[in-house]
MARSEVEX-591826 format. One record per residue: z, y, x of N, C-alpha, C in turn; residue in one letter; residue number from 1. Coordinates in pm, whole numbers, plus 50000, padded with zeros to 5 digits. Each point is the difference from the previous one (the first is absolute). Layout:
BEGIN
n_pz,n_py,n_px,ca_pz,ca_py,ca_px,c_pz,c_py,c_px,rest,nr
Z,Y,X,Z,Y,X,Z,Y,X,A,NUM
...
//
This chain:
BEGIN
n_pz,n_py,n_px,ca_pz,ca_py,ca_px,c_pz,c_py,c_px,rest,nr
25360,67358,64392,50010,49998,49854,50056,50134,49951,X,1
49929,50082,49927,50079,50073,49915,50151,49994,49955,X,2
50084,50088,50006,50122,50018,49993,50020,50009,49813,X,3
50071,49918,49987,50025,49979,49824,50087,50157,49964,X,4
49935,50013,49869,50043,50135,49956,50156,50056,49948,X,5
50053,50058,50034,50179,49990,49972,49979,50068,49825,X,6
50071,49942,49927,50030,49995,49854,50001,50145,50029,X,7
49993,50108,49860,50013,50127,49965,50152,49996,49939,X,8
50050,50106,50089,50162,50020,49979,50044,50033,49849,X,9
50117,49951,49937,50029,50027,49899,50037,50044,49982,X,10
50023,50150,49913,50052,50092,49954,50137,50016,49933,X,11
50125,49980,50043,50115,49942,49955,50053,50110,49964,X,12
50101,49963,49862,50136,50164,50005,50037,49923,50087,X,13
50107,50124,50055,50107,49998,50084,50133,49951,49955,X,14
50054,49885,50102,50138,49981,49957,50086,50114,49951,X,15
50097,49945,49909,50076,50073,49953,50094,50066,50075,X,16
50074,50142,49956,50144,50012,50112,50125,49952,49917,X,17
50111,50092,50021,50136,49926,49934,49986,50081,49848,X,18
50066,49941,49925,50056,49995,49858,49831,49933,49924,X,19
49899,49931,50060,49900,49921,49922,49989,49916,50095,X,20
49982,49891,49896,49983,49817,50033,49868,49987,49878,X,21
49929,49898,50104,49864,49973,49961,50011,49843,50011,X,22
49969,49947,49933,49935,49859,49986,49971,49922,49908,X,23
49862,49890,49975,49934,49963,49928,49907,49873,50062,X,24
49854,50012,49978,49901,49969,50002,49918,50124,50079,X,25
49943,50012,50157,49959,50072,50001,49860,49996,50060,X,26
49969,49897,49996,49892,49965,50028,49946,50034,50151,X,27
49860,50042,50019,49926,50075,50113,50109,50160,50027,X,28
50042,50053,49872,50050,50163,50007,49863,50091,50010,X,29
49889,49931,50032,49886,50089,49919,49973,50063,49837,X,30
49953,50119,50013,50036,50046,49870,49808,49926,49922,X,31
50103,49918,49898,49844,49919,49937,49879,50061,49877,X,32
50065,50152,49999,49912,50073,49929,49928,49938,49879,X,33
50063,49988,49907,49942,49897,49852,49988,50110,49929,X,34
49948,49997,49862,50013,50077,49899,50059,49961,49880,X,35
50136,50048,50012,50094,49957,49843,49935,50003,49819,X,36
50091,49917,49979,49997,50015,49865,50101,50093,49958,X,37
49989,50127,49916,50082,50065,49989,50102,49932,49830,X,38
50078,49954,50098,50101,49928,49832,50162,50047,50068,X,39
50061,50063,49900,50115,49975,49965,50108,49884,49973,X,40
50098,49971,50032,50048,49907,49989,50183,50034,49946,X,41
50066,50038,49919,50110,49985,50006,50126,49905,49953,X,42
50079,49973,50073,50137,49849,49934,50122,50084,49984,X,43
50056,49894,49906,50149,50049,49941,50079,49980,50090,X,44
49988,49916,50074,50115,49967,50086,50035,49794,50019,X,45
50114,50002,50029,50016,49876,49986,49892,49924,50099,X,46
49939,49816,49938,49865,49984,50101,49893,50028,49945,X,47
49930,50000,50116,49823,50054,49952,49946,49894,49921,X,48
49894,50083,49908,49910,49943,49956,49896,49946,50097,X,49
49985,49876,49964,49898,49967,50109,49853,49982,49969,X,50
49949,50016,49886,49884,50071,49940,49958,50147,50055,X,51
50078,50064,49980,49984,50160,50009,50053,50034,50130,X,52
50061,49933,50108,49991,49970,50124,49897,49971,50045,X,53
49911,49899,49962,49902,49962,50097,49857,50112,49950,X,54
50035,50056,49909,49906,50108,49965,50007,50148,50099,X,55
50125,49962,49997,50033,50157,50092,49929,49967,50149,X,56
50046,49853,50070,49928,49972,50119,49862,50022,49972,X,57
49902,49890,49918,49892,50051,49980,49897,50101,50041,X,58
50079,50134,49948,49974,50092,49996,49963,50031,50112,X,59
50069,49965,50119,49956,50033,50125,49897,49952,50084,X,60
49909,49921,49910,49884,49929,50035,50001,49972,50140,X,61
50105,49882,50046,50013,49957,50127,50003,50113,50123,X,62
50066,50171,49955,50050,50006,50079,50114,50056,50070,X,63
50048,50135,50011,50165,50004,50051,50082,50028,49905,X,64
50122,49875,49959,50090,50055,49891,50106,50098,50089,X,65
50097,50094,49988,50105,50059,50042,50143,49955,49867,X,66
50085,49907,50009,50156,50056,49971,50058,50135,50056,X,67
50053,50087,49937,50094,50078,50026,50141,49942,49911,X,68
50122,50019,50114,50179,50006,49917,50025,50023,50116,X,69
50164,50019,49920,50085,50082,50093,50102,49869,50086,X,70
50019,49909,49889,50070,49897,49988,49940,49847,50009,X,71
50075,49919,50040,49894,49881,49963,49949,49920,50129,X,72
49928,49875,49962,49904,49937,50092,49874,50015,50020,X,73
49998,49999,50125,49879,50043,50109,49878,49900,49937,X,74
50007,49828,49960,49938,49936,49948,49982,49950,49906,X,75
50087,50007,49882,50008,49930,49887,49840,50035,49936,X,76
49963,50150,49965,49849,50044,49980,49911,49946,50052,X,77
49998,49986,50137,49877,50009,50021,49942,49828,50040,X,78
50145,49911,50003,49975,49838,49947,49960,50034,49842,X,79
50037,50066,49892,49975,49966,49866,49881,50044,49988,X,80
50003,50146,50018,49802,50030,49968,49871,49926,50093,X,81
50037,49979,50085,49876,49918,50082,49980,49859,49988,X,82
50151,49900,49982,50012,49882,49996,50005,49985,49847,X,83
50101,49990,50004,50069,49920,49827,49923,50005,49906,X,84
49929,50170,49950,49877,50043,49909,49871,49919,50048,X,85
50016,49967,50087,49840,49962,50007,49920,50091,49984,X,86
50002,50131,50031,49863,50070,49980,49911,49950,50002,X,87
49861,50077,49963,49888,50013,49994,49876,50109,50061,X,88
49924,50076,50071,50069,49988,50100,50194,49957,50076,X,89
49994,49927,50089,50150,50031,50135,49989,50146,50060,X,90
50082,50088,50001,50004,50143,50091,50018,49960,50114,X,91
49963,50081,50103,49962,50002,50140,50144,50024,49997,X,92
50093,50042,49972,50103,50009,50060,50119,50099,49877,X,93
50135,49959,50018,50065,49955,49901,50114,50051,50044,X,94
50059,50143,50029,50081,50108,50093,50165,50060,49941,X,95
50113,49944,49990,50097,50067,50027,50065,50154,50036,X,96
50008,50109,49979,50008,50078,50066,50125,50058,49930,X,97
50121,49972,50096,50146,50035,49934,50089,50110,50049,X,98
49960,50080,49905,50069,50183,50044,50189,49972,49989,X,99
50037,49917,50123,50194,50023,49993,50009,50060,50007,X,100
49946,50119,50095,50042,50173,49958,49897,50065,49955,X,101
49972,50010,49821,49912,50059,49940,49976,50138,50131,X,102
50031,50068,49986,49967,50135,50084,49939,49981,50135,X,103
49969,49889,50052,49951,49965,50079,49790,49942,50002,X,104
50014,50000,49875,49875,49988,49923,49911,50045,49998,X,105
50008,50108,50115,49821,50067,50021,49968,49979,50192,X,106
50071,49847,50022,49963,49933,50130,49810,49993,49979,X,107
49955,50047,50109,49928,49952,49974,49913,49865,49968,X,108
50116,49881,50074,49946,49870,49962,50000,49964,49831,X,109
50080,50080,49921,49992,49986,49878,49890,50062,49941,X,110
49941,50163,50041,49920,50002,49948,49923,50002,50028,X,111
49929,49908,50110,49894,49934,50027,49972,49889,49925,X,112
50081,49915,49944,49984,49903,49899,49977,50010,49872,X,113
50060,50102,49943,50003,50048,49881,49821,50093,50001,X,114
49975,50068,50055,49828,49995,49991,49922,49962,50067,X,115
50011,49834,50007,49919,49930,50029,50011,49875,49842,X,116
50085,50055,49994,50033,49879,49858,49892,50004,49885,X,117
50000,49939,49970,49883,49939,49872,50141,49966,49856,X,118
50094,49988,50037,50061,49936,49887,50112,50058,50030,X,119
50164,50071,49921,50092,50078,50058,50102,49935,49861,X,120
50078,49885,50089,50107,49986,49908,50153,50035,50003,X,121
50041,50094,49915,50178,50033,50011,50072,49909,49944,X,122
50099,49950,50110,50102,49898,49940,50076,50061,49941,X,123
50138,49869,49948,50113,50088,49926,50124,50044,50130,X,124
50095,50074,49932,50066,50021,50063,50083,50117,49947,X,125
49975,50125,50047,50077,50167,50000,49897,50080,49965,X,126
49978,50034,49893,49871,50060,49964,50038,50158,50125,X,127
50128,50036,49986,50010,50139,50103,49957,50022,50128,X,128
50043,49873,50024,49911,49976,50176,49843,50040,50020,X,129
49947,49958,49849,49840,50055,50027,49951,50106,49954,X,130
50105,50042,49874,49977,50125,49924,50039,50139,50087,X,131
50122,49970,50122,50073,50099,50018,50008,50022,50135,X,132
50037,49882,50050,50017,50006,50162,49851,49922,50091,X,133
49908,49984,49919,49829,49988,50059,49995,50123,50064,X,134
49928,50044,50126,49989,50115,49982,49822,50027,49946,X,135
50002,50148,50011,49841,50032,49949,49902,49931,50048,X,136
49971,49947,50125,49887,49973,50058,49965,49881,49924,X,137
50127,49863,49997,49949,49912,49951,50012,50026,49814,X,138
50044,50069,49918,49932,50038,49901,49855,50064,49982,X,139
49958,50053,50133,49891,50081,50018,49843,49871,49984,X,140
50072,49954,50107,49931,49818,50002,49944,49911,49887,X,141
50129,50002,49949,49995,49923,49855,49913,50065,49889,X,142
50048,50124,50020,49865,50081,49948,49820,49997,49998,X,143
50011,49977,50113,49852,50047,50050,49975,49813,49983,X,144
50079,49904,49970,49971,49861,49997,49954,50009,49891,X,145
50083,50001,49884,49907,50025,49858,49920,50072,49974,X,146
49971,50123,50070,49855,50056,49991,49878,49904,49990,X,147
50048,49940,50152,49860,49946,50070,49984,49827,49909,X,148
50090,50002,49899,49966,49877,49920,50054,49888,50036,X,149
50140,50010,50065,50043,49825,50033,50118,49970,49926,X,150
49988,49888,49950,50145,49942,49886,50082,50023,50075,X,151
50050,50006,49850,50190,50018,50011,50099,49933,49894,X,152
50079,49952,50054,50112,49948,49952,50141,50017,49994,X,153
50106,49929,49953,50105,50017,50017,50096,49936,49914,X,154
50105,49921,50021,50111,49993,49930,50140,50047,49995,X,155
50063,50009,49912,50144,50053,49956,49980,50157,50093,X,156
50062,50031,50079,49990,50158,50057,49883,50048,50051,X,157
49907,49883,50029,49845,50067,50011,49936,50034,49924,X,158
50012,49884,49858,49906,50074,49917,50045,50095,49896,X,159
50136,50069,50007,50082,50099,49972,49942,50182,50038,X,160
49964,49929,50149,49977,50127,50105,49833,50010,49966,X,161
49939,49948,49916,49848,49982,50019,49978,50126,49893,X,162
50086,50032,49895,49945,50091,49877,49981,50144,50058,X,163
49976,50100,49890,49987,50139,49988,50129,50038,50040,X,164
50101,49962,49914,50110,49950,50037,50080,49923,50001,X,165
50146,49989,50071,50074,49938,50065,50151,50031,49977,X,166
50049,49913,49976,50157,49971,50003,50013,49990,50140,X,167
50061,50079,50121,50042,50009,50084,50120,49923,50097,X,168
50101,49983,49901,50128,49950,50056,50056,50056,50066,X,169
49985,50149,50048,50022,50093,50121,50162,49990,49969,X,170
50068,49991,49897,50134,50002,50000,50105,49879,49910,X,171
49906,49850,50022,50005,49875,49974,49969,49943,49879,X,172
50018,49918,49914,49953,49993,49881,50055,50039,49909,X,173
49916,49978,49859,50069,50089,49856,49977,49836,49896,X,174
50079,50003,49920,50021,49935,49876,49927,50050,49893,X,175
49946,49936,49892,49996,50037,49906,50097,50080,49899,X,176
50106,49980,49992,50107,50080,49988,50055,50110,50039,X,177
49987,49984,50165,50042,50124,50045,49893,50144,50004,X,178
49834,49884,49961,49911,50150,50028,49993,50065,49834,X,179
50020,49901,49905,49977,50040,49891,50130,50074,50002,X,180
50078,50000,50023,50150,50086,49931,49960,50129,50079,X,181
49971,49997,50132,49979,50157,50046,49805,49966,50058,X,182
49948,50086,49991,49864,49929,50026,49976,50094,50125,X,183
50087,50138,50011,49973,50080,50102,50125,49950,50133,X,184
50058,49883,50021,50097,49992,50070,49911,49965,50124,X,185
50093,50054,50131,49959,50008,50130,49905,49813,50052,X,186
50021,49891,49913,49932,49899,50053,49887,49972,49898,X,187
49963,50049,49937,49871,50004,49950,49928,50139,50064,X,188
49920,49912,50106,49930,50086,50085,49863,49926,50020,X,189
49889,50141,49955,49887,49967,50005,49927,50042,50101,X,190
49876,49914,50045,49948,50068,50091,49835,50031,49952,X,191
49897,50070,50064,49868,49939,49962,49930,49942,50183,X,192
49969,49901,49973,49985,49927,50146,49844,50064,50016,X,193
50018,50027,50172,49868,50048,50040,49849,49895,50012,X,194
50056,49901,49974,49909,49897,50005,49989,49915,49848,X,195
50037,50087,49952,49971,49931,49853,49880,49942,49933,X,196
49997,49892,49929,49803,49941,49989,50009,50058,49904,X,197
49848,50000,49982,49902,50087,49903,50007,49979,49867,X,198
50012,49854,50002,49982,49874,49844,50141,50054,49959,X,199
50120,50071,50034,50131,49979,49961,49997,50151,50000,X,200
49949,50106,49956,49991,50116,49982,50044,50011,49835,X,201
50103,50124,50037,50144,50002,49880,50049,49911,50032,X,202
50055,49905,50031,50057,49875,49992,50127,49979,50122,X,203
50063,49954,49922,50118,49961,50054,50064,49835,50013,X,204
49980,49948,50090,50041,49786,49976,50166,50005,50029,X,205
50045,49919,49950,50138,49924,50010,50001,49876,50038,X,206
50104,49907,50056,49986,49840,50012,50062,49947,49926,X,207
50046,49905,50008,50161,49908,49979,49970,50066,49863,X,208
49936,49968,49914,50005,50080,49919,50118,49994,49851,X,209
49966,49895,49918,50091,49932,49884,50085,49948,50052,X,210
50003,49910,50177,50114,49938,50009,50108,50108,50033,X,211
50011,50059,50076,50054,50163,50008,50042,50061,49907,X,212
49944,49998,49857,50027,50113,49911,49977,50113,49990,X,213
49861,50009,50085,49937,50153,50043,49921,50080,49918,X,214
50002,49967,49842,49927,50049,49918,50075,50174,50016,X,215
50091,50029,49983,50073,50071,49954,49956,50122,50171,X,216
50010,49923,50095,49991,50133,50078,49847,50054,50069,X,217
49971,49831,49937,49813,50081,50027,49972,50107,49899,X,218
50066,50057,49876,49966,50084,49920,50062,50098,50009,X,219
50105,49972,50084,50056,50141,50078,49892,50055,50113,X,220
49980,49942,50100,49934,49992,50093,49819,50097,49970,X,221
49968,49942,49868,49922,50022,49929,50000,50173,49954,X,222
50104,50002,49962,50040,50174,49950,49983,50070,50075,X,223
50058,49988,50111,50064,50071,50124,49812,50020,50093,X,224
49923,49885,49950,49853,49970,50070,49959,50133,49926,X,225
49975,49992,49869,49954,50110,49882,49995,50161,50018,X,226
50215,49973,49997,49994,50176,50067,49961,50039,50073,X,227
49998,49913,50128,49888,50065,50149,49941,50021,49970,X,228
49890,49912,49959,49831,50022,49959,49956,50076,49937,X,229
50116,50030,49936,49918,50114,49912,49944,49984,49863,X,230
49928,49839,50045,49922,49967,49864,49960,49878,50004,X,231
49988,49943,49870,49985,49859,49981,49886,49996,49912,X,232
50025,49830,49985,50070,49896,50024,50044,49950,50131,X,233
50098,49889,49988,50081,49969,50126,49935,49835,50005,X,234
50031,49934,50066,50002,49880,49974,50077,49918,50095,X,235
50085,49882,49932,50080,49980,50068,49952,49816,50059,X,236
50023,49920,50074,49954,49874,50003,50157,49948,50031,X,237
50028,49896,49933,50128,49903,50013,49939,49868,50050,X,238
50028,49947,50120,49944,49875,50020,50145,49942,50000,X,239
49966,49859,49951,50133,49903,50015,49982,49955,50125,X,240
50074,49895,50024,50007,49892,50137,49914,49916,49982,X,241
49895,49986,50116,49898,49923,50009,49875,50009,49875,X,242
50023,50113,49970,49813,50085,49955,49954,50061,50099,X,243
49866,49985,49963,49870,50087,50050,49956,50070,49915,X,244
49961,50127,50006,49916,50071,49976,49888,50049,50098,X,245
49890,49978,49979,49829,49988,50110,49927,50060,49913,X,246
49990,50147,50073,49868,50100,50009,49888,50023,50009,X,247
49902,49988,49938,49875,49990,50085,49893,50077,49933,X,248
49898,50060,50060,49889,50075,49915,50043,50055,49818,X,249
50134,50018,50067,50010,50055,49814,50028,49921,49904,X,250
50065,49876,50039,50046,49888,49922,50127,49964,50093,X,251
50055,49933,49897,50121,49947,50017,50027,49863,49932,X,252
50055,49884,50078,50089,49915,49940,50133,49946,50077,X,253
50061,49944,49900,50160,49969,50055,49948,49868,50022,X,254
50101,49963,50113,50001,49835,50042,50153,49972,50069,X,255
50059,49876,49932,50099,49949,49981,50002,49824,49980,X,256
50075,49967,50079,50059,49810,49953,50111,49988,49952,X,257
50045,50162,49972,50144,49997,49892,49966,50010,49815,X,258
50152,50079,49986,49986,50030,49888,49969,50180,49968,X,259
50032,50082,50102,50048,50074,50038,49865,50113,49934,X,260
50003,50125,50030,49926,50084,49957,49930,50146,50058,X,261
49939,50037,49999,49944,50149,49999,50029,50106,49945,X,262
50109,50067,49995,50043,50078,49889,49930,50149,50048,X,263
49921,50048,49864,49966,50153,50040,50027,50114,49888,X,264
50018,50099,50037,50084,50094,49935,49895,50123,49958,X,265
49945,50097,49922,49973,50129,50023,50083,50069,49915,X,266
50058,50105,50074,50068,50097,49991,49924,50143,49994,X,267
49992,50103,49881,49982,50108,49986,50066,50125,49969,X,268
50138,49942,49956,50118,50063,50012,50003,50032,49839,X,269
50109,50115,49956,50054,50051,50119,50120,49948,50025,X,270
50018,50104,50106,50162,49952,50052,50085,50061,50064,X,271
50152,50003,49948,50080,50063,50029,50103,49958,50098,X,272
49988,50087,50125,50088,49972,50159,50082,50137,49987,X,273
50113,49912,50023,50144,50144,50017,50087,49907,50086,X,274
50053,50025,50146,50124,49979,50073,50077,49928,49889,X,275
50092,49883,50025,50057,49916,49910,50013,50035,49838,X,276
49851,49974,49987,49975,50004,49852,49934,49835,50022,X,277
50020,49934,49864,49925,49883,50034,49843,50028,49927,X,278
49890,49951,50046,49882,50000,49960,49958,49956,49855,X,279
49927,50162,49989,49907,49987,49837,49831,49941,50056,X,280
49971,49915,49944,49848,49972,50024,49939,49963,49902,X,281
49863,50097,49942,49917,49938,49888,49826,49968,50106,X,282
49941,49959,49900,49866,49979,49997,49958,49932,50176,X,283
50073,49852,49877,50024,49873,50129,49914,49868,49922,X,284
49936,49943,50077,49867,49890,49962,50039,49920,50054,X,285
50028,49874,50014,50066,49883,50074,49870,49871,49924,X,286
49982,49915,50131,49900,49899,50015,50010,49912,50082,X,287
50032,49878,49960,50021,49862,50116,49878,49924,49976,X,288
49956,49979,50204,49897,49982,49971,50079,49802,50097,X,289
49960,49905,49960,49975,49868,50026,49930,49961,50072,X,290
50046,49856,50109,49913,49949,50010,49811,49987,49972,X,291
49888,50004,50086,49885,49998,49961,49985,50166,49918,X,292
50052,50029,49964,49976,50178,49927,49860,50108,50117,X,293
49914,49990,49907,49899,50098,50113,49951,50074,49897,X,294
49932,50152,50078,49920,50100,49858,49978,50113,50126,X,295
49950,50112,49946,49950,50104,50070,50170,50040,50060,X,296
50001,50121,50117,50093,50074,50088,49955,50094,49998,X,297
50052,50114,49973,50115,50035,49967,50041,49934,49840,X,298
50107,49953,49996,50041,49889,49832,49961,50136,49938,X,299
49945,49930,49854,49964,50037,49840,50098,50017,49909,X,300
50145,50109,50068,50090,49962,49870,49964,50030,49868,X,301
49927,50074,49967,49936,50049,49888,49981,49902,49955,X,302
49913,49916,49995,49910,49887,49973,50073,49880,50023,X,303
50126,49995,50013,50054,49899,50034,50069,49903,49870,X,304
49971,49911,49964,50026,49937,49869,50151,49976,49976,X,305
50089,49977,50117,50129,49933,50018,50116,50097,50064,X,306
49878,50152,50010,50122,50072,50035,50153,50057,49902,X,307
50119,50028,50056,50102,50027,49926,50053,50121,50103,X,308
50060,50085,49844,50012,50114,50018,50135,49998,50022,X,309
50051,50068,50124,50140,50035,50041,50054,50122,49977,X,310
50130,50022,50037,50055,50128,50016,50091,50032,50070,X,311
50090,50078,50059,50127,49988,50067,50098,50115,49941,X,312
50102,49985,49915,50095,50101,49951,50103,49942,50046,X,313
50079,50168,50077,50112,50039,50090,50060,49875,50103,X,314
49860,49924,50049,50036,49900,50078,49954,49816,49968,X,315
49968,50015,49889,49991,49882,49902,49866,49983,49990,X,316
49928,49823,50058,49887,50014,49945,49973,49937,49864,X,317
49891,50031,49939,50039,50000,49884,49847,49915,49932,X,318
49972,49904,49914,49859,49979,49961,49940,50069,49887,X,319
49874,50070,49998,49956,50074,49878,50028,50118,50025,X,320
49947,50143,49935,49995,50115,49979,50095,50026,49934,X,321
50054,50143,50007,50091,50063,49921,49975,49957,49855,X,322
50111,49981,49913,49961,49963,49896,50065,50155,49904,X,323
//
């Protein structure tokens, strides 16, 4: 009798070494080569939306999602996106990948996963760990992931780290208070992330947003975005706890089972930064967008029926134009 044919070997990453822990759903560990839906996905924090969760899975048209954190459980993800959501396609496999020593992050078992991924979600956690102590390669990665068209997501410090730019944390957090009274003080530190998405160009996200009281230093944050650049408009995104905001072909809508909101900002300035001076800010557009809220991306503040005009004098925000 003919000798039965031995299966074709599977192409596996390689276990991890020390400072990364891997675990999930990992199916075969064959890479299942799908073609994504390219959608955006970002949360305020708090729990997920589970609408705009199972959209983000989706996306991966049954096949490799990747978690990245620094912090955290190995399974809580990859039971929620494969099980609990019920997808539509199920992904082939549903991956953990936890940088305890960010700097350890260009193992190659990590970035073997990370481009093979179809879907790339950042948990919450230390936005610095990914902004600062990633090293290049796996920013390099993440890079060349959104090139090639595969979703992305993120909540509270992921979807922070997803803009043009980024609130850093490199020297812990800032208050609304403390960034507005000095806006140039050593913890309002910006970064522009090398892996920044495309849809969030100018743009800067916040989390925790109203429950926090973060109006005040996303428009610091905002200034400080401006002077770099050179040139505006800025735009700022405030997500509360447990919003979505979902990207897609140039549209946008928020999705929420709260009360909670979308807050977006454009900023054209100008604006005045001096070492403990507190912040002057004009030609500020403020827009909460709700529950169900969808329309073209990049937002229409122009055209926007409900927008209100802000300001910020010597620290103070303020509603309406100079009078």
């Amino acid at each position: 009798m003919p000798r039965p044919l031995e299966p074709e070997p599977v192409d596996q990453c390689p276990e991890p070494g020390d400072g990364i822990d891997i675990g999930g759903i990992e199916g075969t560990g064959a890479d299942t080569e799908r073609s994504p839906i390219r959608r955006l996905v970002l949360m305020g924090g708090g729990g997920e939306d589970d609408p705009a969760a199972r959209q983000f899975v989706e996306a991966a048209r049954g096949g490799d999602i990747v978690i990245l954190r620094a912090t955290g459980s190995l399974t809580s993800y990859p039971q929620y996106f494969s099980v609990t959501l019920q997808p539509d396609p199920v992904p082939a496999t549903v991956v953990t990948v936890r940088t305890t020593q960010p700097e350890a992050a260009r193992d190659p078992a990590v970035l073997c996963r990370v481009d093979r991924a179809e879907a790339l979600w950042l948990a919450g956690g230390n936005q610095w760990h990914y902004l600062g102590r990633w090293p290049d390669t796996l920013h390099t990665a993440l890079a060349a992931a959104t090139a090639r068209g595969a979703a992305f997501g993120g909540t509270s410090a992921g979807a922070v780290s997803l803009g043009e730019a980024a609130f850093d944390a490199e020297f812990g957090t800032v208050t609304s208070p403390e960034a507005l009274a000095d806006p140039l003080r050593r913890e309002v530190s910006i970064t522009r992330p090398a892996f920044a998405q495309p849809e969030l160009a100018a743009t800067l996200v916040d989390s925790h947003f109203m429950e926090r009281g973060r109006e005040g230093r996303l428009l610091v944050f905002l200034a400080r975005f401006l002077d770099a650049r050179g040139a505006g408009p800025v735009v700022g995104v405030g997500l509360d706890e447990g919003v979505a905001l979902v990207i897609e072909d140039e549209t946008y809508v928020v999705s929420t089972e709260g009360t909670g909101g979308a807050w977006l900002y454009e900023v054209s300035g100008p604006a005045q930064l001096a070492a403990g001076v507190p912040l002057t800010l004009h030609g500020i557009r403020r827009v909460v967008l709700r529950n169900g809220a969808t329309g073209n991306w990049p937002f229409d503040f122009e055209n926007a029926m409900d927008a209100r005009v802000l300001r910020v004098e010597n620290g103070v925000v303020l509603v309406g134009e100079e009078g």
